[in-house]
DSSP file (Angstrom, degrees, kcal/mol; ACC not computed):
  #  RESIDUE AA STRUCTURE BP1 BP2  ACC     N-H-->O    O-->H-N    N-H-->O    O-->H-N    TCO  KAPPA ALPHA  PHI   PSI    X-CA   Y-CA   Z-CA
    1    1 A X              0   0    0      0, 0.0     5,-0.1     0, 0.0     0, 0.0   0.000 360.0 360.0 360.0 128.7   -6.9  -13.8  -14.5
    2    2 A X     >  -     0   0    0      1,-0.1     4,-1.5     4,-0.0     5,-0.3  -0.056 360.0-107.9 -77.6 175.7  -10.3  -11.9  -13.9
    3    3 A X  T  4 S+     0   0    0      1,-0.2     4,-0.2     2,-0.2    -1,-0.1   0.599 116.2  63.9-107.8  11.1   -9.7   -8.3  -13.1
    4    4 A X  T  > S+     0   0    0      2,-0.2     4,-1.3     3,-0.2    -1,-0.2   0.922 109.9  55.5 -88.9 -45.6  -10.6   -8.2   -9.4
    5    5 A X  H  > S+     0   0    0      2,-0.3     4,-0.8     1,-0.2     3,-0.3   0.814 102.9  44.5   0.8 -73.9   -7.6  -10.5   -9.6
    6    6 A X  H  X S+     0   0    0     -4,-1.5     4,-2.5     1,-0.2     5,-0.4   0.826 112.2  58.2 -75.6 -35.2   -5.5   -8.5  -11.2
    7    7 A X  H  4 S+     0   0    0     -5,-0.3     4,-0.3    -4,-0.2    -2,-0.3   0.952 105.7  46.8 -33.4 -67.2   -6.6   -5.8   -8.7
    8    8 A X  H  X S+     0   0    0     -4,-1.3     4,-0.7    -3,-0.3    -1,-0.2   0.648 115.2  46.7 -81.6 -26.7   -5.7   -7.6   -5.7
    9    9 A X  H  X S+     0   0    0     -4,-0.8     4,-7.3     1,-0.3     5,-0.3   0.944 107.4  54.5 -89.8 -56.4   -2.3   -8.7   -7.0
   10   10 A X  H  X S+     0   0    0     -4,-2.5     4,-1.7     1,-0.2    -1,-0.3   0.786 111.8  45.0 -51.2 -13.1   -1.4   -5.4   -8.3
   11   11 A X  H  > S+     0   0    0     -5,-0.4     4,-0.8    -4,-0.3    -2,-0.2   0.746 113.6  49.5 -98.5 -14.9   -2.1   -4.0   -4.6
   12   12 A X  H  X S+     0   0    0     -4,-0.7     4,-1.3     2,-0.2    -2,-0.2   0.820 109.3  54.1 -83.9 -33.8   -0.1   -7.0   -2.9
   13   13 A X  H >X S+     0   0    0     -4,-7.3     4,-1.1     1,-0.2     3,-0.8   0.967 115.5  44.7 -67.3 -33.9    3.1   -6.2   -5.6
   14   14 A X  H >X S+     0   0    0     -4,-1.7     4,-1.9     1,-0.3     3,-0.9   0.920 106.2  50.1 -68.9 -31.9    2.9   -2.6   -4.3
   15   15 A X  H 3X S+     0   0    0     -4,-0.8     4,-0.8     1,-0.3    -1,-0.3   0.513 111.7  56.7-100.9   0.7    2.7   -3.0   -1.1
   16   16 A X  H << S+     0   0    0     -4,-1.3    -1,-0.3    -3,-0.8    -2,-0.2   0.605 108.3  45.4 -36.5 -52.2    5.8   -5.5   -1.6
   17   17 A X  H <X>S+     0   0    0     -4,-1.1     5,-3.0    -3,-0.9     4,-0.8   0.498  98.7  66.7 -93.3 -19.5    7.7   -3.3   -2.9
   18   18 A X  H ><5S+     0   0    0     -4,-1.9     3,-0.9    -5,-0.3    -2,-0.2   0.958 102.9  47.5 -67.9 -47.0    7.0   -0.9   -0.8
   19   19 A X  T 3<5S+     0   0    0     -4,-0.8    -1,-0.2     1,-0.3    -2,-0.2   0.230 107.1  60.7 -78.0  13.8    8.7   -2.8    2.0
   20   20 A X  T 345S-     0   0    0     -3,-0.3    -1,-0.3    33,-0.1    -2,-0.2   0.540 103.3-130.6 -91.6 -28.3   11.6   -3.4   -0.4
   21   21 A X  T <<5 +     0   0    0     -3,-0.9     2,-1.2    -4,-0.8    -3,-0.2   0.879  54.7 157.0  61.9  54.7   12.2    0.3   -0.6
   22   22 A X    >>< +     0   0    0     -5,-3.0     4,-2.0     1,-0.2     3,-1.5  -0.692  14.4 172.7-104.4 100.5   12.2   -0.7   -4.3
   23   23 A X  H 3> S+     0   0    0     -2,-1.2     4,-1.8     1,-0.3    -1,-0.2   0.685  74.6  60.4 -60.9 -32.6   11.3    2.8   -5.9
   24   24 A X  H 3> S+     0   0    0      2,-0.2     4,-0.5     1,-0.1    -1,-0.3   0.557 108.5  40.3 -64.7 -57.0   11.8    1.6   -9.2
   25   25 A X  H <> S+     0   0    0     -3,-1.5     4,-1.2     2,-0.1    -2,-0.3   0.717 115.3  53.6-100.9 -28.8    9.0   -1.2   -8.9
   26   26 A X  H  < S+     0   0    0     -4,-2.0    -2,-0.2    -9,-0.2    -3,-0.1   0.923 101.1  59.1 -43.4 -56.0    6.7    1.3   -7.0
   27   27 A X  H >< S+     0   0    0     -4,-1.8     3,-1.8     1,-0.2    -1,-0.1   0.913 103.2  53.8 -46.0 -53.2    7.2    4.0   -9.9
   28   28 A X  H 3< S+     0   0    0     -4,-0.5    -1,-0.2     1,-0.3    -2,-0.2   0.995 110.5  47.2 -63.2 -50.3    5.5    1.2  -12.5
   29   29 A X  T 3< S+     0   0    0     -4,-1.2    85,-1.6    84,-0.1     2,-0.4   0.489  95.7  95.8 -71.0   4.8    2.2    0.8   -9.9
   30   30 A X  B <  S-a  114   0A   0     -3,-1.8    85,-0.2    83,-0.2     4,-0.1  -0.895  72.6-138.8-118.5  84.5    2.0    4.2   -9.8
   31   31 A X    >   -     0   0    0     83,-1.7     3,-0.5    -2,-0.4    83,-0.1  -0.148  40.7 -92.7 -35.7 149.3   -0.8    6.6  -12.6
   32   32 A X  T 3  S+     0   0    0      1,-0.1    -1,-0.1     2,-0.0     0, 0.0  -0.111 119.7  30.3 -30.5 150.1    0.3    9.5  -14.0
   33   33 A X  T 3  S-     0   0    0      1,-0.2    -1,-0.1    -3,-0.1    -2,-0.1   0.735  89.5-173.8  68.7  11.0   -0.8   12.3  -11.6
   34   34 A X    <   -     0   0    0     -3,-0.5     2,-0.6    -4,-0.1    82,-0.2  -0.123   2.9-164.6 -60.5 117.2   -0.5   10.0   -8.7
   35   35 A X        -     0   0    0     80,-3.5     2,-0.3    10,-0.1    10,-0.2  -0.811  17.4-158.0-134.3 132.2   -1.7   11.3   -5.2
   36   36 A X  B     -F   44   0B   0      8,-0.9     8,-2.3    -2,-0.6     2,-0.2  -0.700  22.0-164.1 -63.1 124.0   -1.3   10.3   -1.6
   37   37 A X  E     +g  118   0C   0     80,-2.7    82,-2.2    -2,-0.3     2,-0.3  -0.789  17.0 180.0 -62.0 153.0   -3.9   11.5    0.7
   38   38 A X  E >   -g  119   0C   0      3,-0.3     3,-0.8    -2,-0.2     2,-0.2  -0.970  42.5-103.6-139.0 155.4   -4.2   11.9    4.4
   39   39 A X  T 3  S+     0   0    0     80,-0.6     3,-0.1    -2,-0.3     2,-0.0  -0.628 111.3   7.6 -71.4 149.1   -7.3   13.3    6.3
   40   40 A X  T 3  S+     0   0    0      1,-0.2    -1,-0.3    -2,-0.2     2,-0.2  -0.014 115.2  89.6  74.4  -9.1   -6.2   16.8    7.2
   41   41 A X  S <  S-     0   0    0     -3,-0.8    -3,-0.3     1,-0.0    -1,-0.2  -0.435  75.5 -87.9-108.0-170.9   -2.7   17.0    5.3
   42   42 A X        -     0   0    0     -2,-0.2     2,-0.2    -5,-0.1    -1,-0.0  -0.669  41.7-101.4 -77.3 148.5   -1.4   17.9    2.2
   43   43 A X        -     0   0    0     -2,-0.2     2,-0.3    -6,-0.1    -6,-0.2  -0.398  23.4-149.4  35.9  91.7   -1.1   15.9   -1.0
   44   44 A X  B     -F   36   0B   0     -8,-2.3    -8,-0.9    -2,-0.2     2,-0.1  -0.831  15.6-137.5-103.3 165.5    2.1   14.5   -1.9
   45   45 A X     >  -     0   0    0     -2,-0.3     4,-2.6   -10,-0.2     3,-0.1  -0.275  38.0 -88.2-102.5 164.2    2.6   14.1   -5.8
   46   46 A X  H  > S+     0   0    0      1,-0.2     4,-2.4     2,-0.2     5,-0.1   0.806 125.9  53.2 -62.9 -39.9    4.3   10.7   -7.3
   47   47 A X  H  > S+     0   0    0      2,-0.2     4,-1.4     3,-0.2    -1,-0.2   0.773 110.7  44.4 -91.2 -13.4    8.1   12.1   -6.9
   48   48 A X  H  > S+     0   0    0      2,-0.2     4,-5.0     3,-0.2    -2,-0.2   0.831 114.3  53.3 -82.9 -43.8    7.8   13.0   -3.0
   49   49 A X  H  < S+     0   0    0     -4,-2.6    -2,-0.2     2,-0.2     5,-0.2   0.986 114.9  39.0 -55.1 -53.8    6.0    9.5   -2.7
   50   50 A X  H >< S+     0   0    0     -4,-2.4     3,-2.2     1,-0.2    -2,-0.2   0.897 112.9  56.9 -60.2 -44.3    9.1    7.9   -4.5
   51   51 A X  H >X S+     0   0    0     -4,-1.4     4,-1.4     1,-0.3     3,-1.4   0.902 106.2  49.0 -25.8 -65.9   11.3   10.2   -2.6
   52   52 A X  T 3< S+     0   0    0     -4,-5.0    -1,-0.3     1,-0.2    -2,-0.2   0.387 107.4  58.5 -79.5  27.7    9.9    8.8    0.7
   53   53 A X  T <4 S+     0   0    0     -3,-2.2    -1,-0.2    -4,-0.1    -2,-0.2   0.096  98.5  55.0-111.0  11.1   10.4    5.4   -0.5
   54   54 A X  T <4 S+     0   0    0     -3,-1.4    -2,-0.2    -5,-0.2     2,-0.2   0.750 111.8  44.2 -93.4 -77.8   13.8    5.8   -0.9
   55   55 A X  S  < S+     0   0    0     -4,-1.4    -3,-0.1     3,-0.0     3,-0.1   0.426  72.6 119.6 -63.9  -3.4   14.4    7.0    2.8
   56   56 A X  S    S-     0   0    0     -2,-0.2     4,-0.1     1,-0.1    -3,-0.1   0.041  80.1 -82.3 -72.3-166.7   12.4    4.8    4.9
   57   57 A X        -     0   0    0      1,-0.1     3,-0.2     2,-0.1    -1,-0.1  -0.363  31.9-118.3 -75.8 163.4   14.6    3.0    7.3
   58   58 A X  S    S+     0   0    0      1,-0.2     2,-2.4    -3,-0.1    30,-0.2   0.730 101.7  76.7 -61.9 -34.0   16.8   -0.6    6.3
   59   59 A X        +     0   0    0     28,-0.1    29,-4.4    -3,-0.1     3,-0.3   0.259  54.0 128.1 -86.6  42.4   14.9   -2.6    8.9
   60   60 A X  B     -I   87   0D   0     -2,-2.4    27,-0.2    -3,-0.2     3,-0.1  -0.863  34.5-172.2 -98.0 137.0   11.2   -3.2    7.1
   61   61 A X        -     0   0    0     25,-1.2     2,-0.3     1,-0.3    -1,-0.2   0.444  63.2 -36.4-111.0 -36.5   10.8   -6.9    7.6
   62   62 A X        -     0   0    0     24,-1.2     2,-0.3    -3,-0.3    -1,-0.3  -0.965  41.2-137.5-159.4-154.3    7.8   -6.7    5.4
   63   63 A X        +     0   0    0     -2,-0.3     2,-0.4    22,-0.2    22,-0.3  -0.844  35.3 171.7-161.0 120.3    4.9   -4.8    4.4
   64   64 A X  E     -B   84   0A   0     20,-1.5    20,-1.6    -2,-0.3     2,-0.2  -0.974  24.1-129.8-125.8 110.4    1.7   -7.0    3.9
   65   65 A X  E     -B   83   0A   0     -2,-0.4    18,-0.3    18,-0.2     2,-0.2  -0.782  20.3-164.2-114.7 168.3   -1.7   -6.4    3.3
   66   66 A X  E     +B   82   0A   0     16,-0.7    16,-2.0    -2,-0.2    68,-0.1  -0.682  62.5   4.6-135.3 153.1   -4.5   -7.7    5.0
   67   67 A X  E    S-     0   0A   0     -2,-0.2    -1,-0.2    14,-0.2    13,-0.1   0.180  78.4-179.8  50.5   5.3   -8.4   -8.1    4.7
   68   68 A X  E     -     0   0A   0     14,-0.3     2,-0.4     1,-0.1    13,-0.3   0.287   6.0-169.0 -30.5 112.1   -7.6   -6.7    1.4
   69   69 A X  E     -B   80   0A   0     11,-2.3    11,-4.2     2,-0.0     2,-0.2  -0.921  10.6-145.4-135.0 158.0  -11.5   -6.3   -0.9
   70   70 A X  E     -B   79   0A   0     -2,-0.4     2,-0.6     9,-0.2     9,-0.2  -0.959  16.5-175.2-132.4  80.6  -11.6   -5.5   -4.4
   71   71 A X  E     -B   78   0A   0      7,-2.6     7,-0.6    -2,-0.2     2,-0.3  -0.864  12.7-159.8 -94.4 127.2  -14.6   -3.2   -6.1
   72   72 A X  E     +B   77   0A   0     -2,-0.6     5,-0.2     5,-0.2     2,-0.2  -0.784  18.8 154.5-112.1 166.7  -14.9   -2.6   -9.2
   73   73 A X  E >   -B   76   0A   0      3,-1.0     3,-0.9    -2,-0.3    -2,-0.0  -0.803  62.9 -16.5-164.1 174.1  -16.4   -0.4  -12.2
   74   74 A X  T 3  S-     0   0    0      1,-0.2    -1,-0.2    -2,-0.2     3,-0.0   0.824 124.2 -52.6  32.4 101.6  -16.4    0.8  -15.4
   75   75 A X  T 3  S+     0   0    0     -3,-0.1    31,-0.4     1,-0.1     2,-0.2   0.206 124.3  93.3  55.0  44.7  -13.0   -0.1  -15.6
   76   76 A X  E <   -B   73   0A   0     -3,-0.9    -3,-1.0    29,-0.1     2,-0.3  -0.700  51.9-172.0-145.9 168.2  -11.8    1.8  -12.2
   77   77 A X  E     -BC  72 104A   0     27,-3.0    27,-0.6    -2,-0.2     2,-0.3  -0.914  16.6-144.9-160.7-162.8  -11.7   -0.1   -8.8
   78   78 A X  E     -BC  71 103A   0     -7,-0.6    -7,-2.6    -2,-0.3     2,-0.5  -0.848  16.0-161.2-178.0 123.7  -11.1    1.0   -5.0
   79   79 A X  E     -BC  70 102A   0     23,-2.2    23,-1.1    -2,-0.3     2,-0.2  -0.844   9.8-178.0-108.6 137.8   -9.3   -1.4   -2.9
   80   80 A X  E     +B   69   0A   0    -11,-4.2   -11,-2.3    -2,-0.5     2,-0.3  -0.863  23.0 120.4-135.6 172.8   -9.3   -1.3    1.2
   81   81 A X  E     -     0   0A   0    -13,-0.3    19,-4.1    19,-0.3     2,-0.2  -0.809  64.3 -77.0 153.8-174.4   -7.7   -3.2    3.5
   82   82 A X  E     -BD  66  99A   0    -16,-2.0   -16,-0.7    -2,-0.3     2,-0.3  -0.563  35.0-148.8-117.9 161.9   -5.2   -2.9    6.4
   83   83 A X  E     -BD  65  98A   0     15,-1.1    15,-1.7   -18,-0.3     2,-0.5  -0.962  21.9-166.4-160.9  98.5   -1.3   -2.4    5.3
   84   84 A X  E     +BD  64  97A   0    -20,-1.6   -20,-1.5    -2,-0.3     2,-0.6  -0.962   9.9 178.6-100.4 108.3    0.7   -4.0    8.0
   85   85 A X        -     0   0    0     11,-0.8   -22,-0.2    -2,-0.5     2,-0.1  -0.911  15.2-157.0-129.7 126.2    3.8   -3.5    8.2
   86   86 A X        -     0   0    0     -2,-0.6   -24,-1.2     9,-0.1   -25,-1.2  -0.563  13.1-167.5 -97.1 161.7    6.8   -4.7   10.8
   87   87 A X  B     -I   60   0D   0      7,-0.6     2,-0.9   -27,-0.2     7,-0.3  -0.987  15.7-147.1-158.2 114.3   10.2   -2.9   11.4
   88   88 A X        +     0   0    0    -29,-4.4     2,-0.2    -2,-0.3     5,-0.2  -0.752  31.5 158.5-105.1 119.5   13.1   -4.0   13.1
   89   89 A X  B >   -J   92   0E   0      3,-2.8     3,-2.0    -2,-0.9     2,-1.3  -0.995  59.6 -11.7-136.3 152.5   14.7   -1.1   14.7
   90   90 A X  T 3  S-     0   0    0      1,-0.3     3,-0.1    -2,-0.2    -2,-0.1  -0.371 124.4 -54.7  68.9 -48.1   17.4   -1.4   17.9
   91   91 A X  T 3  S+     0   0    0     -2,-1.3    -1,-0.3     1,-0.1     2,-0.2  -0.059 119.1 106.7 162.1 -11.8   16.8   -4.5   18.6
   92   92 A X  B <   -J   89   0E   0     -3,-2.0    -3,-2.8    -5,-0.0     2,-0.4  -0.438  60.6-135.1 -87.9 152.3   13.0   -4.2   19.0
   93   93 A X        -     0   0    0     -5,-0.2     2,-0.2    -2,-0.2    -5,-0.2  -0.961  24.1-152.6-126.7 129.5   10.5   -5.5   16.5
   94   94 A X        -     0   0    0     -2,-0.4    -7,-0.6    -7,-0.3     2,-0.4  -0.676   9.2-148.5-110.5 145.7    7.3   -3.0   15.6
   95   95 A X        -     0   0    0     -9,-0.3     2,-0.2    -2,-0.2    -9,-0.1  -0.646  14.3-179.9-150.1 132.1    3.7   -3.6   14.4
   96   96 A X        -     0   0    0     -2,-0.4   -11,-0.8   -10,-0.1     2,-0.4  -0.727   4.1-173.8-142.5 132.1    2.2   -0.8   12.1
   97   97 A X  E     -D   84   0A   0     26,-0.4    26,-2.8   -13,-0.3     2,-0.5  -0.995  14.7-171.5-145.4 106.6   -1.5   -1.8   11.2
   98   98 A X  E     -D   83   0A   0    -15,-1.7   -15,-1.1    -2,-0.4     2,-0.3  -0.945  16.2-136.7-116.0 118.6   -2.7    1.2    8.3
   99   99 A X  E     -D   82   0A   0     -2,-0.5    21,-2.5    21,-0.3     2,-0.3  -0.675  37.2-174.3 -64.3 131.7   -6.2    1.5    7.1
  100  100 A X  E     -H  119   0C   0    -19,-4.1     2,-0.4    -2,-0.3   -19,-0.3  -0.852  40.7-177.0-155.5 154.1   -6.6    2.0    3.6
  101  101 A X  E     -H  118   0C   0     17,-0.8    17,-2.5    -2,-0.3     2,-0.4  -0.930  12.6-172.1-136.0 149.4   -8.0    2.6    0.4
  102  102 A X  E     -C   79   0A   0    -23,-1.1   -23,-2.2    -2,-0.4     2,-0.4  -0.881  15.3-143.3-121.7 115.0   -6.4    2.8   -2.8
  103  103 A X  E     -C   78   0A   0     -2,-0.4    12,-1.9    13,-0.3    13,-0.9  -0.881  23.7-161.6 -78.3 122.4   -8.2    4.0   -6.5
  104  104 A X  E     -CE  77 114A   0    -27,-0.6   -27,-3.0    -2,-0.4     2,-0.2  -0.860  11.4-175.4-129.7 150.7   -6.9    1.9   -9.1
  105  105 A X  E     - E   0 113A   0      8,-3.2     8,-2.6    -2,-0.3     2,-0.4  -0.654  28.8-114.4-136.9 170.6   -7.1    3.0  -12.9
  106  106 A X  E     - E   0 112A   0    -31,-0.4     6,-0.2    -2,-0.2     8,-0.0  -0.960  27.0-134.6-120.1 131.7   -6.0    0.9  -15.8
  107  107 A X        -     0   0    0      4,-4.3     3,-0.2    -2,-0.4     6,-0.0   0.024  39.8 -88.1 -75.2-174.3   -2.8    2.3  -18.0
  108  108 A X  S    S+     0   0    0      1,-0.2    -1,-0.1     2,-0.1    -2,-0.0   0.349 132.7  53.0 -72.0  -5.4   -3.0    2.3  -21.8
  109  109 A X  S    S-     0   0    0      2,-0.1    -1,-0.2     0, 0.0     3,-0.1   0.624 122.1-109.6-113.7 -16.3   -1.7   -1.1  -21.8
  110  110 A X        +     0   0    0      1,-0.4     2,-0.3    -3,-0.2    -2,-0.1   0.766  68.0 146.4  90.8  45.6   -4.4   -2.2  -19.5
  111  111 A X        -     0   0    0   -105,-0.0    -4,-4.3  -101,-0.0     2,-0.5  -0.807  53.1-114.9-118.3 140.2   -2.2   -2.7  -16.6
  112  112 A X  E     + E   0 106A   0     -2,-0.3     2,-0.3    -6,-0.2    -6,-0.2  -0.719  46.0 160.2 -92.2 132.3   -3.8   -1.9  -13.2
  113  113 A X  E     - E   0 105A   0     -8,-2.6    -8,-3.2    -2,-0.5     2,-0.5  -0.985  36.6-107.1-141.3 150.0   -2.2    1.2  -11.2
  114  114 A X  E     -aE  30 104A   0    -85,-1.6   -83,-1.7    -2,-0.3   -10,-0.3  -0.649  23.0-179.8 -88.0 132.9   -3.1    3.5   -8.5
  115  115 A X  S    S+     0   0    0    -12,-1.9   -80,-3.5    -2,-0.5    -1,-0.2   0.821  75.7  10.8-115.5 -27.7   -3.9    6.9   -9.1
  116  116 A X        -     0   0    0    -13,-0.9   -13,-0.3   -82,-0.2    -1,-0.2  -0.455  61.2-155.3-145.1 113.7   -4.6    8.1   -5.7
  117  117 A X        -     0   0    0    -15,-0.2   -80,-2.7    -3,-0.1     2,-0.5  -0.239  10.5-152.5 -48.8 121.0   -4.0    6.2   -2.0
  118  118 A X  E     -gH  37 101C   0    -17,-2.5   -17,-0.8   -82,-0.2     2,-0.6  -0.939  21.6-165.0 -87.0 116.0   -6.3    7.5    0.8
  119  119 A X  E     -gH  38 100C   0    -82,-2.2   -80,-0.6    -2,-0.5     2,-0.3  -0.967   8.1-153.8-120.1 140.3   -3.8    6.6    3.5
  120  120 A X        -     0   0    0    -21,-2.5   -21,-0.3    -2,-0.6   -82,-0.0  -0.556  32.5 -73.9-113.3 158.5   -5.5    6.6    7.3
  121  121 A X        -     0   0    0     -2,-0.3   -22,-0.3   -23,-0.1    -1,-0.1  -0.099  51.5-125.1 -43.6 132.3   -4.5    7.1   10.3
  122  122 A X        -     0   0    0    -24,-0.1     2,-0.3   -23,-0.0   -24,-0.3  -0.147  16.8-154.6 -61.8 154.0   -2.2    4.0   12.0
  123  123 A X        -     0   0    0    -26,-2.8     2,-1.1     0, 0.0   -26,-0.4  -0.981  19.2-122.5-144.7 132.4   -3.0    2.3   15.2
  124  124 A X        -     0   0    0     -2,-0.3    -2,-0.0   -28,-0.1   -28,-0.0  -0.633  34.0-143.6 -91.4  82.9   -0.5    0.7   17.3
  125  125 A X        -     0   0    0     -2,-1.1     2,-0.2     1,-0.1   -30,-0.1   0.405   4.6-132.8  12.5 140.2   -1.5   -3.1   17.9
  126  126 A X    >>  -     0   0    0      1,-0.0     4,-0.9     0, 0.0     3,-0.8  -0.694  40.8-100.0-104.4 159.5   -1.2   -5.5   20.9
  127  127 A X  H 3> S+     0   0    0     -2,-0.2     4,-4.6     1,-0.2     5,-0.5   0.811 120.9  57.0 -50.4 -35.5    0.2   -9.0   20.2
  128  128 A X  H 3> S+     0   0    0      2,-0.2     4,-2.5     1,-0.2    -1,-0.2   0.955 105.5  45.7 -59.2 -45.2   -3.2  -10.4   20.3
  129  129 A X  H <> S+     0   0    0     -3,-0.8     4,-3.5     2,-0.2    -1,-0.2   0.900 116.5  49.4 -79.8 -33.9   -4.7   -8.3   17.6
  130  130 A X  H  X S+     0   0    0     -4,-0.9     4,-1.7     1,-0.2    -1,-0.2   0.838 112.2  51.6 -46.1 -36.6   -1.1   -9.1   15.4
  131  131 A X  H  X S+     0   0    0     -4,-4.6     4,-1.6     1,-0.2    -2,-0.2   0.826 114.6  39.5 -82.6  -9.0   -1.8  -12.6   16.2
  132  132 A X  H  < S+     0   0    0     -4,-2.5     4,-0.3    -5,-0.5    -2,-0.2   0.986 115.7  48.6 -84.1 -40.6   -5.3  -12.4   14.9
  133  133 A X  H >< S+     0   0    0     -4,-3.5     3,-1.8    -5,-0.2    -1,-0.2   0.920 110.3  54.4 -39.4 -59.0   -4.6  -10.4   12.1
  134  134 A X  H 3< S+     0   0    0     -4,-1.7    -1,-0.2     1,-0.3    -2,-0.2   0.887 104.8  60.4 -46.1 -51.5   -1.5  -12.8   11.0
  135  135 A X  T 3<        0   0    0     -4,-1.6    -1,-0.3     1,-0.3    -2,-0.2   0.463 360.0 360.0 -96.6  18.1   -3.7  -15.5   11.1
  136  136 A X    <         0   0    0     -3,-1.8    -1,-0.3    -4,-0.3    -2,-0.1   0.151 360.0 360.0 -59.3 360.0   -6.3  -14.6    8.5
């Protein structure tokens, strides 16, 4: 497997496990030093991220991502895409559509992980732009 490959895979198993709430399998895709951004907020660290992946809510019916591109160098890469993710809460079914991009580093073992997520602001989708999305 080439390593834009392994790139892409590693950024679909997180984002997988992210809609698992599996914290556990998160932790492993995760650098040392690991940091979330958002424009204008603080920083969260790797144990507040796992910490908010333990609480989100029971109803993620998945978490997917979408248009998903893979650059690399020198033996670093930066992933974007959209991060879709649906939620069944009340009885109602939710669309979350996340820009993002993601720095991925390689571990000692050579295993690809992110060492810090740019995450941007979400924008709430009409059914057309879900069905167009879906159907890429």
């Amino acid at each position: 497997m080439d390593e834009r490959t392994q790139v892409m895979s590693a950024a679909h198993e997180l984002a997988a496990a992210i809609g698992k709430r599996d914290s556990d399998a998160v932790a492993r895709l995760l650098a040392p030093g690991f940091l979330l951004r958002t424009p204008g907020g603080l920083p969260v660290g790797l144990a507040d991220f796992i910490a908010g992946i333990r609480q989100l809510p029971e109803g993620i019916e998945f978490v997917k991502l979408r248009d998903l591109e893979v650059d690399l160098q020198d033996g670093q890469a930066i992933a974007t895409g959209i991060q879709h993710a649906r939620v069944r809460m009340d009885g109602q079914t939710f669309d979350e559509l996340k820009p993002f991009v993601d720095w991925f580093v390689r571990d000692g073992s050579g295993r690809w992980q992110v060492r810090v997520a740019l995450e941007l602001p979400a924008f709430a989708p009409d059914a057309d732009v879900v069905r167009d999305i879906e159907s890429r």
